[in-house]
N, C-alpha and C positions, 0 to 999 in steps of 0.2 A: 375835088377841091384840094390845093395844097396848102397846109398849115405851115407855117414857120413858129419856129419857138425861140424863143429868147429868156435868158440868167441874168437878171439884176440885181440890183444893191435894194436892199430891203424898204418897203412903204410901206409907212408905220401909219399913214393916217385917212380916214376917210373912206373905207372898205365900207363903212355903212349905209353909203350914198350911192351904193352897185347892189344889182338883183343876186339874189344868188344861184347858182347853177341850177336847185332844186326850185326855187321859185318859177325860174323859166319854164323847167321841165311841165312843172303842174299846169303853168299857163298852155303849155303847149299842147300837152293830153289833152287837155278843157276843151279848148277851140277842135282837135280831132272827136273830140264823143262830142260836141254838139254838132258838128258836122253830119255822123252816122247817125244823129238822134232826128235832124232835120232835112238829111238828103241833100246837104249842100255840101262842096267840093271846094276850100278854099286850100291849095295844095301848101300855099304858105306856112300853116299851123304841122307840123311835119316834126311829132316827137320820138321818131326811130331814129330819123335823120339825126338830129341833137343829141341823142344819145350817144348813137355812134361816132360823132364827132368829138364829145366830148372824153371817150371813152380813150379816140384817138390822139386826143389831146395831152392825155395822161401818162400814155406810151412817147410822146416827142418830151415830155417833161422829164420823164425817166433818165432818156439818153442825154438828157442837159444837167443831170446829176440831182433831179425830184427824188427823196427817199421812201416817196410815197404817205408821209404823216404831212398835213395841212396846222398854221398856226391858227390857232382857238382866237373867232374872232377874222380870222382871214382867211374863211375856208371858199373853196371855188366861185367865183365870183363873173359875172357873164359884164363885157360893154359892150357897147355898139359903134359901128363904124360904116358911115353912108358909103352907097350905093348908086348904080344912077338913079334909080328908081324904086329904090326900098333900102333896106339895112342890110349889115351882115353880122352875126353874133361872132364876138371873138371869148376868150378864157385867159384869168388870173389869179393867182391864188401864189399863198404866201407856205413855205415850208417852215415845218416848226422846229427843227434842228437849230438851221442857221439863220434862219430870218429869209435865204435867197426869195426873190419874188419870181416867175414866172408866166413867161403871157407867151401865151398860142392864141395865132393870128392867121385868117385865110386872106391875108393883105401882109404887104413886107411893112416893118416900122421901123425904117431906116434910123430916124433919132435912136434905138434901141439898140444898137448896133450892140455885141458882144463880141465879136473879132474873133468870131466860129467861122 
């Protein structure tokens, strides 16, 4: 998958209406141990994947100028973005320096345009 990343102007409001990165993660573990616990194979539930994704998220954030501290309160933040036939998780999250917000997305979001 390719992510694209993008440097915005800071969003101060409403962070608490998004899962947070660890929230998904646990959901996602979950759905894999009842998987192994029930012998059912739903390859959807896939918390290596998310991990590593989001791990890669953090490295495209970097080279966008993330200094690696999250603002308290707007720490990694997961939305959703349809699919033809499912979703896709994208990442956002707010830096605590300068306020920059940051979204890593496996979808272009052209309104988000940074002029990178």
């Amino acid at each position: 998958m390719t992510w694209t990343a993008y440097t915005i102007s800071p969003i101060d409001f409403l962070w608490e209406l998004l899962p947070t990165v660890e929230d998904v993660a646990a959901l996602l573990a979950k759905g894999e141990a009842a998987d192994l616990v029930s012998g059912r194979d739903r390859s959807w539930f896939n918390f290596g994947e998310f991990r590593s994704d989001f791990q890669q998220a953090q490295l495209l954030a970097q080279k966008k100028g993330w200094e690696g501290a999250y603002q308290e309160g707007s720490e990694p933040r997961v939305f959703w973005l349809p699919d033809e036939d499912s979703f896709s998780y994208a990442f956002v999250w707010k830096q605590r320096n300068n306020g920059d917000t940051f979204v890593i997305s496996p979808r272009p979001l052209g309104w988000l345009n940074d002029n990178t």
